[in-house]
Structure formats: C-alpha cells, structure tokens
PDB file with SEQRES, HELIX, SHEET and CRYST1 records, atoms N, CA, C and O in Angstrom:
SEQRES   1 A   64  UNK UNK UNK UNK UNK UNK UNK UNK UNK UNK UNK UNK UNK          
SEQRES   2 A   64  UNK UNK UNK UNK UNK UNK UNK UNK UNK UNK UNK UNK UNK          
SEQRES   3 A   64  UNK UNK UNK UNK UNK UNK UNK UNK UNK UNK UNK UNK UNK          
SEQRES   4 A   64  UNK UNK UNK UNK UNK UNK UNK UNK UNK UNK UNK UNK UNK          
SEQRES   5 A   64  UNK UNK UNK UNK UNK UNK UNK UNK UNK UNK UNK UNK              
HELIX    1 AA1 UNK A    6  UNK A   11  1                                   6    
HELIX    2 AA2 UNK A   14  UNK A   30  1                                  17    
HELIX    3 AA3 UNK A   31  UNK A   33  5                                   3    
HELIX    4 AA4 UNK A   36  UNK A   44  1                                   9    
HELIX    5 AA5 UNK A   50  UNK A   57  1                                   8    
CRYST1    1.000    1.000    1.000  90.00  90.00  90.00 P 1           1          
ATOM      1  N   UNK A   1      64.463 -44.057  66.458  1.00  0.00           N  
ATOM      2  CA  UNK A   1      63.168 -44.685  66.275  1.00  0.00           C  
ATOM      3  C   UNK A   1      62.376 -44.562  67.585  1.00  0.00           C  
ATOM      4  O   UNK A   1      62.849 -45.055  68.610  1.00  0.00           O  
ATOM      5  N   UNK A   2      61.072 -43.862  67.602  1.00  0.00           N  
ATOM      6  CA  UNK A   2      60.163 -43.927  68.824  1.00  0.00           C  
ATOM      7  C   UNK A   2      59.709 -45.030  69.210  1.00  0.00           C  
ATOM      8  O   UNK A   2      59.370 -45.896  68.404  1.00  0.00           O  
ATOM      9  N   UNK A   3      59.588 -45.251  71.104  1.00  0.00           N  
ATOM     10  CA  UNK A   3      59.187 -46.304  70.661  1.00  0.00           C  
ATOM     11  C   UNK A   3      58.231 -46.039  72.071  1.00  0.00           C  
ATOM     12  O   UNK A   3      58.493 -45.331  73.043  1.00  0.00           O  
ATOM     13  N   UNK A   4      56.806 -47.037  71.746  1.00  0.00           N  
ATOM     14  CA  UNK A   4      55.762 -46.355  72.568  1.00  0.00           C  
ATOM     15  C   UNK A   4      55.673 -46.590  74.166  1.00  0.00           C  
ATOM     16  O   UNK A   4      56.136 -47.566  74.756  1.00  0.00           O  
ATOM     17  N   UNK A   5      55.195 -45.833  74.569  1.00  0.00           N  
ATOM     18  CA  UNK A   5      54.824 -46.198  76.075  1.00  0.00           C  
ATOM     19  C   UNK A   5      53.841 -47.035  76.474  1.00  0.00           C  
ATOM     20  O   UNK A   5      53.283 -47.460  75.463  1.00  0.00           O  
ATOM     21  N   UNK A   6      53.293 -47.537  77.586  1.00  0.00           N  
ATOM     22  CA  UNK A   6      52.338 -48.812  77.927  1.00  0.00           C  
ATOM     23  C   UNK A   6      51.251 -48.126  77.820  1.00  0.00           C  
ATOM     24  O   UNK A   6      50.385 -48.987  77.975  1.00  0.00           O  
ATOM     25  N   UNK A   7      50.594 -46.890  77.615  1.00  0.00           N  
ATOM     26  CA  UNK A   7      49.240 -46.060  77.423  1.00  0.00           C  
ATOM     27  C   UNK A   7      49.468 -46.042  75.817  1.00  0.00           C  
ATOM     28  O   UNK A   7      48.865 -46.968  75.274  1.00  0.00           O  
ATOM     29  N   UNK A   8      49.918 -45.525  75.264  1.00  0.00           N  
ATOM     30  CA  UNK A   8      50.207 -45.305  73.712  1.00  0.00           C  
ATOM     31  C   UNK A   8      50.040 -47.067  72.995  1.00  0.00           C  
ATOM     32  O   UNK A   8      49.383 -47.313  71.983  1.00  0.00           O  
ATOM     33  N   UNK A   9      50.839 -48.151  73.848  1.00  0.00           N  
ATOM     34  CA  UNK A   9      50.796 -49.613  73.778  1.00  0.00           C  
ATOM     35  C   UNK A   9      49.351 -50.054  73.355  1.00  0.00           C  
ATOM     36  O   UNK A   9      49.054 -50.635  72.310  1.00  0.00           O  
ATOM     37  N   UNK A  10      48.348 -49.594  74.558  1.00  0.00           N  
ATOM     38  CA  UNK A  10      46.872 -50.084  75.095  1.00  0.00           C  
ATOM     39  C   UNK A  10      45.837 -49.397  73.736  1.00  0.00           C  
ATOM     40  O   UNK A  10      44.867 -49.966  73.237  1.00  0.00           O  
ATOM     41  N   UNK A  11      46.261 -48.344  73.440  1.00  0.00           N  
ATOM     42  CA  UNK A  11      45.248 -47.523  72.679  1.00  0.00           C  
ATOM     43  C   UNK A  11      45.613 -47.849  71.172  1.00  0.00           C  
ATOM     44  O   UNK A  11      44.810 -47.585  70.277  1.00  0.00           O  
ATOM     45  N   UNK A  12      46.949 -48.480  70.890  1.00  0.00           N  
ATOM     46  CA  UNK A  12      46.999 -48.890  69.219  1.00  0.00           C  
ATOM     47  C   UNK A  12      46.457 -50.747  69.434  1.00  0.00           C  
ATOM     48  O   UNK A  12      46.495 -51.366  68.371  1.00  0.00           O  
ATOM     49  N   UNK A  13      46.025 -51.520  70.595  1.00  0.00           N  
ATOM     50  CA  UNK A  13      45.618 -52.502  70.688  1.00  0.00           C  
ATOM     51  C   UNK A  13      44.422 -52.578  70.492  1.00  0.00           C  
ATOM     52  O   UNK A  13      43.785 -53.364  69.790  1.00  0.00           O  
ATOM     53  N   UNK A  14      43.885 -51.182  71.555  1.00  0.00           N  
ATOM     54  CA  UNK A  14      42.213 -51.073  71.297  1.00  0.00           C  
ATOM     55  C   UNK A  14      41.574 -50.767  70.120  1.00  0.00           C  
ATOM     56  O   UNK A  14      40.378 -50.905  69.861  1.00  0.00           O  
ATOM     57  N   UNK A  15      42.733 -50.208  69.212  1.00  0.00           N  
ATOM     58  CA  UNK A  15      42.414 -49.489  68.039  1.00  0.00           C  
ATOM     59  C   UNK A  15      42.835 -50.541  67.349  1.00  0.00           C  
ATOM     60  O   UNK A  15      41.956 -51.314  67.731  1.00  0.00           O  
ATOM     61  N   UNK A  16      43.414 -51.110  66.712  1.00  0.00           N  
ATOM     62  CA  UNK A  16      43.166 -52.420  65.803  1.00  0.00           C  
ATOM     63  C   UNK A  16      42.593 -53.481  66.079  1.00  0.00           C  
ATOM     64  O   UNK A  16      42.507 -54.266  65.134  1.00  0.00           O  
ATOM     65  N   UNK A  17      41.856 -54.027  67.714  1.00  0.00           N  
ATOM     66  CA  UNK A  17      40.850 -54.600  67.666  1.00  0.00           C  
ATOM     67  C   UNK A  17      39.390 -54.128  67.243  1.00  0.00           C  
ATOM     68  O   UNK A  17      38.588 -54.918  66.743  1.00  0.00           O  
ATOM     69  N   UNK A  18      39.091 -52.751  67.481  1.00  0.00           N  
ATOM     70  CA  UNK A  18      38.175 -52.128  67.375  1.00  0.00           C  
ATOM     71  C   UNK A  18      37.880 -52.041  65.649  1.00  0.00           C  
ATOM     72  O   UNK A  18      36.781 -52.315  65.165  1.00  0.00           O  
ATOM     73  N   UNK A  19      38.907 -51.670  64.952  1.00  0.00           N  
ATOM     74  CA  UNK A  19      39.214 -51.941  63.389  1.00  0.00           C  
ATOM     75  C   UNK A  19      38.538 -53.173  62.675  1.00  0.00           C  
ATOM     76  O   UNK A  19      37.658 -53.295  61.823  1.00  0.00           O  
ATOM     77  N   UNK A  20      39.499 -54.212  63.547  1.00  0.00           N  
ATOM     78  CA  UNK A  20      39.274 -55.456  63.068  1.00  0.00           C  
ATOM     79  C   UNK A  20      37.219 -56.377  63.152  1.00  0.00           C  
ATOM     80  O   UNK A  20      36.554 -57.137  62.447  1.00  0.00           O  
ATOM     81  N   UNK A  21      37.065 -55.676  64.378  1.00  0.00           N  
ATOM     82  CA  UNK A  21      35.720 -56.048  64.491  1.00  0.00           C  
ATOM     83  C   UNK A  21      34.426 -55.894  63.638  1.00  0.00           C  
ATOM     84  O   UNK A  21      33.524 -56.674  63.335  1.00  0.00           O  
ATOM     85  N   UNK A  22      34.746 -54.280  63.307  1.00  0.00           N  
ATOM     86  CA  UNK A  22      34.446 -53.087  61.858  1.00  0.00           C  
ATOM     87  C   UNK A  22      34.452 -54.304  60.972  1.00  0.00           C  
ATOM     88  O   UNK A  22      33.540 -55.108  60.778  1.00  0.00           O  
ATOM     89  N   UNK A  23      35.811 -54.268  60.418  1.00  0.00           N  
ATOM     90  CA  UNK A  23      36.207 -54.574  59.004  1.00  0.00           C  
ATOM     91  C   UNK A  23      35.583 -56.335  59.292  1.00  0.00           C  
ATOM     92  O   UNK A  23      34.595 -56.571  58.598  1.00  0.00           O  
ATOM     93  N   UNK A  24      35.877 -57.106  59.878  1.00  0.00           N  
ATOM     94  CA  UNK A  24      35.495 -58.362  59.571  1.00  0.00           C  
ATOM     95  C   UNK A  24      33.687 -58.621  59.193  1.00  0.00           C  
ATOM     96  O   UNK A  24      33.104 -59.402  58.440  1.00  0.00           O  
ATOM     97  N   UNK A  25      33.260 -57.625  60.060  1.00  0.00           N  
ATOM     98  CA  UNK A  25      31.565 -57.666  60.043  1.00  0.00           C  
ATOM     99  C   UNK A  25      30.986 -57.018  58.729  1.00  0.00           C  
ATOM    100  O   UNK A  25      29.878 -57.303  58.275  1.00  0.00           O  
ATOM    101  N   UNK A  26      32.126 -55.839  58.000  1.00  0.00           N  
ATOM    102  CA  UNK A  26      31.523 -55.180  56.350  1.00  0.00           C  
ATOM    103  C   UNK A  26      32.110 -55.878  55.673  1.00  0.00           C  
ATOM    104  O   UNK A  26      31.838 -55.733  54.481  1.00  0.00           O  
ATOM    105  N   UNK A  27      33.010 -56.793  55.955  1.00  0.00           N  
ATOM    106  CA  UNK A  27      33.392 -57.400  54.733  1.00  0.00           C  
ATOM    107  C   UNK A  27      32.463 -58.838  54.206  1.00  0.00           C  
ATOM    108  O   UNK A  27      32.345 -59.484  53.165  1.00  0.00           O  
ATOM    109  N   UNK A  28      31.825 -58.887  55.819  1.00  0.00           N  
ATOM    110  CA  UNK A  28      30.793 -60.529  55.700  1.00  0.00           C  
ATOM    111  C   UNK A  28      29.502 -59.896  55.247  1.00  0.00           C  
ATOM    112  O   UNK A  28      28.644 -60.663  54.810  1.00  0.00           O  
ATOM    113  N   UNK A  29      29.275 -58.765  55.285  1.00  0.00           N  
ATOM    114  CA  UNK A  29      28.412 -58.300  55.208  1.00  0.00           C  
ATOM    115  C   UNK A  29      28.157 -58.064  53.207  1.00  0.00           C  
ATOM    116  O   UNK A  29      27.102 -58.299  52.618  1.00  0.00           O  
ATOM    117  N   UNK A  30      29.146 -57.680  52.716  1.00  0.00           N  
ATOM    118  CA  UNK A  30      30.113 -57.302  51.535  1.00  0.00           C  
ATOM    119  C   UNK A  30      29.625 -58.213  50.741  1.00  0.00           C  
ATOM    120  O   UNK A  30      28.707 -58.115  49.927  1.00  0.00           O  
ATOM    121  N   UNK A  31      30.592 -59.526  51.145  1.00  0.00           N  
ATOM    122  CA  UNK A  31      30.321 -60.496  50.461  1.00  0.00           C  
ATOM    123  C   UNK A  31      29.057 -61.441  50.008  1.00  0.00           C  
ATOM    124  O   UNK A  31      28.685 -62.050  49.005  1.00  0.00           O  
ATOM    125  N   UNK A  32      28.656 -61.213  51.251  1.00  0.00           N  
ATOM    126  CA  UNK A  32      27.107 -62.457  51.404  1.00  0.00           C  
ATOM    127  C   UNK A  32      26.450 -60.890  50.689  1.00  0.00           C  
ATOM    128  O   UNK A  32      25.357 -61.306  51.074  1.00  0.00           O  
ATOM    129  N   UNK A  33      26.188 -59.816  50.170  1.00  0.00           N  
ATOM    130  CA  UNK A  33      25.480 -59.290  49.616  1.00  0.00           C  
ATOM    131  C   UNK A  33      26.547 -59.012  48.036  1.00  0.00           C  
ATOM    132  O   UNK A  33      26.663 -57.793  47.910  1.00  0.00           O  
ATOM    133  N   UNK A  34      26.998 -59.459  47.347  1.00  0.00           N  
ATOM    134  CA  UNK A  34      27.788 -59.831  46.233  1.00  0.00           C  
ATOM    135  C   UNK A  34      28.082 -58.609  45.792  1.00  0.00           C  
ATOM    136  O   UNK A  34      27.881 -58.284  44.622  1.00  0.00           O  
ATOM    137  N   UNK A  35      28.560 -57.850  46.641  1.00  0.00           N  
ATOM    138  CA  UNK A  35      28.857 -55.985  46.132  1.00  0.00           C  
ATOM    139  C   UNK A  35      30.696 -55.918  46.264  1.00  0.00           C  
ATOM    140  O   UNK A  35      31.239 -55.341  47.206  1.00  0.00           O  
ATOM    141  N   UNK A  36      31.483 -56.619  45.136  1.00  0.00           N  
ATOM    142  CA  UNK A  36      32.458 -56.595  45.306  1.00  0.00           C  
ATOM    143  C   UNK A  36      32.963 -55.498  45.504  1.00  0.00           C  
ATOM    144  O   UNK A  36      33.837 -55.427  46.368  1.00  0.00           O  
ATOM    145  N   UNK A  37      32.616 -54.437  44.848  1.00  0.00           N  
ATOM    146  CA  UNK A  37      33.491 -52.940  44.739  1.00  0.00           C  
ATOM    147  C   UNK A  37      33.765 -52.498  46.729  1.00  0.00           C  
ATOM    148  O   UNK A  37      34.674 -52.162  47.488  1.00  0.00           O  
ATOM    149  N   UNK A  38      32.660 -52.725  46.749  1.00  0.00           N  
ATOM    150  CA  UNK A  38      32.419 -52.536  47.993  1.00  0.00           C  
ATOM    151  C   UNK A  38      33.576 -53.260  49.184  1.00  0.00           C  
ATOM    152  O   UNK A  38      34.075 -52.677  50.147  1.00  0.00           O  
ATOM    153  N   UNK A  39      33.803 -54.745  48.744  1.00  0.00           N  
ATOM    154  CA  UNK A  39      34.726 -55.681  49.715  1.00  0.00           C  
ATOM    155  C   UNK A  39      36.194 -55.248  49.535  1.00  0.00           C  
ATOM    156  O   UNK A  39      36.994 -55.134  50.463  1.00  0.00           O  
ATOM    157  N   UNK A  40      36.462 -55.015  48.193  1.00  0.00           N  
ATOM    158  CA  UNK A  40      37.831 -54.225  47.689  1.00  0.00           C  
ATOM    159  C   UNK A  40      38.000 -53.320  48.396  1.00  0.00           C  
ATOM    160  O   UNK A  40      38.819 -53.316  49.315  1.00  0.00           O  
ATOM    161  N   UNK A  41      37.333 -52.488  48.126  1.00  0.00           N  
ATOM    162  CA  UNK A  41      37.403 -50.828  49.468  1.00  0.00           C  
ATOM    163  C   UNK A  41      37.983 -51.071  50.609  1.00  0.00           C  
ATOM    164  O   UNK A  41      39.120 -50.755  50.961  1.00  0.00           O  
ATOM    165  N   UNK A  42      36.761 -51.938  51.478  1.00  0.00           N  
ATOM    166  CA  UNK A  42      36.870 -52.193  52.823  1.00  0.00           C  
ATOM    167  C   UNK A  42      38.119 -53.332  53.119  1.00  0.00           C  
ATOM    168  O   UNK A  42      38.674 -53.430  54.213  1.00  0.00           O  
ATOM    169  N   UNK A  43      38.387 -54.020  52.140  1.00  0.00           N  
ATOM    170  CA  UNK A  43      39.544 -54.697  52.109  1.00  0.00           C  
ATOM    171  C   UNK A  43      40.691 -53.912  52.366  1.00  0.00           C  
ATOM    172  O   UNK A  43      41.407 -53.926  53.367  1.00  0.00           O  
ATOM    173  N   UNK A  44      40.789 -53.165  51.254  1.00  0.00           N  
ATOM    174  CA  UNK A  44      42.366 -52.845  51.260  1.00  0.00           C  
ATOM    175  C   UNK A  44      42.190 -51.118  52.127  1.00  0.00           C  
ATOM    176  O   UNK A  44      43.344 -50.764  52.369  1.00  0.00           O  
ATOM    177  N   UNK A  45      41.151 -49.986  52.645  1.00  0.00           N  
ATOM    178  CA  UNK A  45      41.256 -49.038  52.717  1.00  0.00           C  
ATOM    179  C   UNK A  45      41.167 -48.981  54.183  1.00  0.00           C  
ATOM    180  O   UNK A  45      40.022 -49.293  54.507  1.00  0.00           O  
ATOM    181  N   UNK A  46      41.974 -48.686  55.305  1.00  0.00           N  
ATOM    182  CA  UNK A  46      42.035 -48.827  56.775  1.00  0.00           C  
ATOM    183  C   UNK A  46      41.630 -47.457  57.294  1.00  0.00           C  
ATOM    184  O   UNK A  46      42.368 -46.479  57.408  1.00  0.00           O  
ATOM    185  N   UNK A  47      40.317 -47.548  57.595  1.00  0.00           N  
ATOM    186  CA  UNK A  47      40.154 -46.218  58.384  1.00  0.00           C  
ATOM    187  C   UNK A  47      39.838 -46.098  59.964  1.00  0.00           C  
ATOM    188  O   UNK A  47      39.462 -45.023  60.431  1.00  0.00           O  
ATOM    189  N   UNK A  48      39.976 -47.033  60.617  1.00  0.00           N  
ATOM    190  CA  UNK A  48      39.639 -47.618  61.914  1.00  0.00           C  
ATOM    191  C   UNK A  48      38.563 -47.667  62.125  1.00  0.00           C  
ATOM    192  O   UNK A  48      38.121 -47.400  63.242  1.00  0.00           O  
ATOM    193  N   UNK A  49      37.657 -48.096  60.919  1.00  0.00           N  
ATOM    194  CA  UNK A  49      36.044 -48.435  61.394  1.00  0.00           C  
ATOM    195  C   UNK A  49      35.393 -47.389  60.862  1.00  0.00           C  
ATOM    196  O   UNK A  49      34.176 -47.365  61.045  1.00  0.00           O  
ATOM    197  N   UNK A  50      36.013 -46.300  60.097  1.00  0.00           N  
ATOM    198  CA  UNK A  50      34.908 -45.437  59.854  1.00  0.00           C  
ATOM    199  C   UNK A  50      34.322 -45.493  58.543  1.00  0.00           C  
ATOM    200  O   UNK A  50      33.125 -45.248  58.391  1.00  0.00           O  
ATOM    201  N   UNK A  51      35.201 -45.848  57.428  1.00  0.00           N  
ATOM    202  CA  UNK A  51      34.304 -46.641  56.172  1.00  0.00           C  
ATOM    203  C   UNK A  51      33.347 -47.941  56.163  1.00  0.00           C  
ATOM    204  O   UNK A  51      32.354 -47.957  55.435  1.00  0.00           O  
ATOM    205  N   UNK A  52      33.633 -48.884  56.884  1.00  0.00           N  
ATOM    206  CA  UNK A  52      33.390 -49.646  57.572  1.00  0.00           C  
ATOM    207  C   UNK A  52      31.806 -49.388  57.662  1.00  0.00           C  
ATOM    208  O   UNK A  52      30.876 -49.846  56.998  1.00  0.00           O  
ATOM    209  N   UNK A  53      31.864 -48.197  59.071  1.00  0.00           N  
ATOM    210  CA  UNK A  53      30.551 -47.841  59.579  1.00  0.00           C  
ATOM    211  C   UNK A  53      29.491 -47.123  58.929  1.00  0.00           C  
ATOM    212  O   UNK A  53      28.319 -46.990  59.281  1.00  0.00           O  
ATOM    213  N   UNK A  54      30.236 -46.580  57.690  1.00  0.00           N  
ATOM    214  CA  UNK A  54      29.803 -45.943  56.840  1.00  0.00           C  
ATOM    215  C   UNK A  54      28.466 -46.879  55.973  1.00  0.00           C  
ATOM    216  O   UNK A  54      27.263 -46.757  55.742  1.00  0.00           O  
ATOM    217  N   UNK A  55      29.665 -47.908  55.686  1.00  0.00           N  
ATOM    218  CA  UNK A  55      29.088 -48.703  54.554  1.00  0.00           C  
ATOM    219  C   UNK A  55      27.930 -49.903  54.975  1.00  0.00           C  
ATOM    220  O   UNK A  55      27.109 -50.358  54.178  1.00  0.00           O  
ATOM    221  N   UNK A  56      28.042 -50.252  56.227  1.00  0.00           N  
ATOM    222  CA  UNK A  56      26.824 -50.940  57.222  1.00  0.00           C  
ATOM    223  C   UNK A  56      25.988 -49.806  57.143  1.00  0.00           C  
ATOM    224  O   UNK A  56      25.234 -49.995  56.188  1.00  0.00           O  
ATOM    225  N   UNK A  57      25.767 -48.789  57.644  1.00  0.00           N  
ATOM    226  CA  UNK A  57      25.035 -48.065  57.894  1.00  0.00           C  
ATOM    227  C   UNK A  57      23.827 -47.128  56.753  1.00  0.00           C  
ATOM    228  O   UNK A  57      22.764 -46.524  56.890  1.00  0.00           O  
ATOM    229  N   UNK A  58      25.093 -47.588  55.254  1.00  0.00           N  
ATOM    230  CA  UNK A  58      24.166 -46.578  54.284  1.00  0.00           C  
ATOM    231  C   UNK A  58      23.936 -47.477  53.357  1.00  0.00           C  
ATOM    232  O   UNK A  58      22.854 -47.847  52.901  1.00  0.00           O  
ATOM    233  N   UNK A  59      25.436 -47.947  52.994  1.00  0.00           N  
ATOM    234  CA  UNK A  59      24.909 -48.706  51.527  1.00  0.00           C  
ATOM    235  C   UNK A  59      25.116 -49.888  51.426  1.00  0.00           C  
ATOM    236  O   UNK A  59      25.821 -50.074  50.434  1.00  0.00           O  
ATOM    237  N   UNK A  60      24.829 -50.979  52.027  1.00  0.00           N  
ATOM    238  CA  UNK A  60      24.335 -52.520  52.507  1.00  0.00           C  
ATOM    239  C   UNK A  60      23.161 -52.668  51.672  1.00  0.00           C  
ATOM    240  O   UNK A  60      22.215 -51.885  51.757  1.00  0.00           O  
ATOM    241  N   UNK A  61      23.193 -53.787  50.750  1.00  0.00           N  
ATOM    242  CA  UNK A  61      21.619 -54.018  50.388  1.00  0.00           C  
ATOM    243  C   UNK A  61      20.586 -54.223  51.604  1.00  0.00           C  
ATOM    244  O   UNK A  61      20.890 -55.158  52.345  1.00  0.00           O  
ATOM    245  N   UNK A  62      19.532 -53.584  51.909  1.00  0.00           N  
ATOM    246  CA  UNK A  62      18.722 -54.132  52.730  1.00  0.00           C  
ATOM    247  C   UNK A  62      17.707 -54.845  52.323  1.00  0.00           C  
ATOM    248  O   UNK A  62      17.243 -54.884  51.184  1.00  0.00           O  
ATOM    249  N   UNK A  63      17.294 -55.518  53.435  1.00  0.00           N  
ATOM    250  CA  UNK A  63      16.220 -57.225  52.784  1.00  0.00           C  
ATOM    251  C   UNK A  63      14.614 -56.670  53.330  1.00  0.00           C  
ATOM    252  O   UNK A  63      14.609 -56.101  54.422  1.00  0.00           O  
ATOM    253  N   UNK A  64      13.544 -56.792  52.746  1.00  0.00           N  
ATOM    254  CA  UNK A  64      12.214 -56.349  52.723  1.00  0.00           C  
ATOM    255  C   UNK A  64      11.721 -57.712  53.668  1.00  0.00           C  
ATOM    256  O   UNK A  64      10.538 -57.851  53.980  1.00  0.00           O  
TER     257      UNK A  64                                                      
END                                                                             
C-alpha cells in the first residue's frame, strides 16, 4: 500500500479544501434556486471544482 509523502500530503489537503469550497457554494447556490437535478449532480459527482464551476458560471438561474 503507497503511502504519501508531506508534498503529495499538502496538495490532496489543498485539493479537498479547494473542492469543498466549490461544492458547498453550488450546492447553496442549487438549492436556494430550487434546481434539484442540478444539487444531485453536484452532490454526489466529485470533480474538484470543475462541475461546480461549471454550473455557477453557466447554468444558475440569474436574477434581473
């Protein structure tokens, strides 16, 4: 079993905080705009922020 070094350590930390920041902000985002299909996705599909950024960025209801 591999097991990581203190650089390899730092970069799967930065990378599931970086995730987590993503995913908590499309999923509030998700919800308070009532687009479940959408919260399911971002719920269960881990891409380290890039569906995430996707889905802020394109298909978010936007407000006039």
């Amino acid at each position: 079993m591999p097991v990581l070094n203190l650089q390899q350590s730092w970069l799967l930390v930065i990378a599931i905080i970086w995730s987590l920041i993503w995913k908590g902000l499309a999923l509030w985002r998700a919800s308070k705009n009532d687009q479940l299909a959408w919260f399911v996705c971002i719920l269960f599909i881990n891409t380290l922020g890039v569906l995430e950024m996707i889905y802020l960025g394109f298909f978010q209801k936007k407000y006039s």
